[in-house]
N, C-alpha and C positions, 0 to 999 in steps of 0.2 A: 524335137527336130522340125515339125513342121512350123511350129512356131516363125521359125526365122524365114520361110518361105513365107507367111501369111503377111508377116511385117513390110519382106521385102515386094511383094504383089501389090500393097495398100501402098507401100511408097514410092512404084513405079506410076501406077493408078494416079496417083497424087501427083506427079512429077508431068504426066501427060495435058492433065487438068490445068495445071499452072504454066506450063507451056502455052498451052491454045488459049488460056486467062490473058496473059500479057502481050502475044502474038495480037489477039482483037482486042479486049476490053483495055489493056493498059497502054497502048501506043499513043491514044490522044489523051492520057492523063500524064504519063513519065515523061520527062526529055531522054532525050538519046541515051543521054548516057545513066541514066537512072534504069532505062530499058535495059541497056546492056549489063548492069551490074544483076538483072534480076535477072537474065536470061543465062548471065554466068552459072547461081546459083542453081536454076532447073539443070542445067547442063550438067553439075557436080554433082550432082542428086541423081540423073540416069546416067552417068559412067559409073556410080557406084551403087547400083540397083543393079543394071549388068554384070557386074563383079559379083555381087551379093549371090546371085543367080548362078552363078561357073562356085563359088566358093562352098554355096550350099549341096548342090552336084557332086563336087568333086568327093570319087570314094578314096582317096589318096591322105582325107583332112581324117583325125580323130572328131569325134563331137565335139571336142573341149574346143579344138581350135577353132572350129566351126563357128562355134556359140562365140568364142573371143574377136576372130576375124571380123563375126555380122553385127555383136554388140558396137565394136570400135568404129565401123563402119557407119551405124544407126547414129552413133554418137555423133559424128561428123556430121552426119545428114542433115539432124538435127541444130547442133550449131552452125555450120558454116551456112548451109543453107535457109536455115530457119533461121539465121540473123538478117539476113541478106532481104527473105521476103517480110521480116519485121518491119527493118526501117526503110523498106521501097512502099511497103503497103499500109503505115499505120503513122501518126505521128513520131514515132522515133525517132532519131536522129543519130547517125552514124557514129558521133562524137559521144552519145550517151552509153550506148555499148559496143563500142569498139574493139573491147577485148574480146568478144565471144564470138566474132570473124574467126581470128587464129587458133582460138581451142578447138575449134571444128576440124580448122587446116590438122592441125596435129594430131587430133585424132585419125584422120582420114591418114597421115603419116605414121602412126601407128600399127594402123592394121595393112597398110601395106606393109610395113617392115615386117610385122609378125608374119604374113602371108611369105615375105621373102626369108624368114626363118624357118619355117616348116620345108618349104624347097630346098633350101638348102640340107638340112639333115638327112629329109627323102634322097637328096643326092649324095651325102656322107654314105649313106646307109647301103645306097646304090655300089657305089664306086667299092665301097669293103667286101661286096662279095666273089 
């Protein structure tokens, strides 16, 4: 259980770091718009750090959906935003993995849904009594 808080601490931790990285050190290395793509992906990374954070809380989730919500969640984090500081900080190039943008998105589309399937039931389950 704690597991998914530890991951999600170290990747809020990380999401802060990379913030105030590209805020100073990356504004007179990126153009605009390379800034912005990486500040998208910090961004994506703490809206679902925060999530992470209410999902792991929440006594309403079993652990199974927990563990599925936080992994699907990590997954994303991982791609969508670990692609994004890939080819802003390394020679990469957007064209070389471009596929691993949207596996992220999806994932992160995932664990919402799953999130919005546990509500839903809670609320099935709600309404039947």
């Amino acid at each position: 259980m704690f597991k998914n808080f530890i991951i999600t601490c170290f990747l809020g931790m990380l999401g802060i770091i990379l913030g105030a990285f590209g805020a100073h050190a990356l504004k007179e290395v990126l153009t605009s718009d390379e800034l912005i793509s990486f500040n998208t992906a910090v961004r994506y990374q703490m809206y679902h750090v925060i999530v992470l954070l209410f999902v792991n809380m929440y006594t309403g989730f079993s652990t199974k959906q927990k563990n599925t919500i936080s992994w699907l969640f990590f997954s994303g984090i991982f791609f969508f935003s670990g692609s994004i500081y890939a080819i802003q900080l390394t020679e990469l190039t957007a064209t070389s993995i471009w596929f691993i943008t949207p596996i992220g998105g999806l994932f992160f589309i995932l664990g919402w849904a799953f999130m919005l399937t546990g509500f839903l039931k809670k609320n099935e389950k709600e309404i039947k009594k």
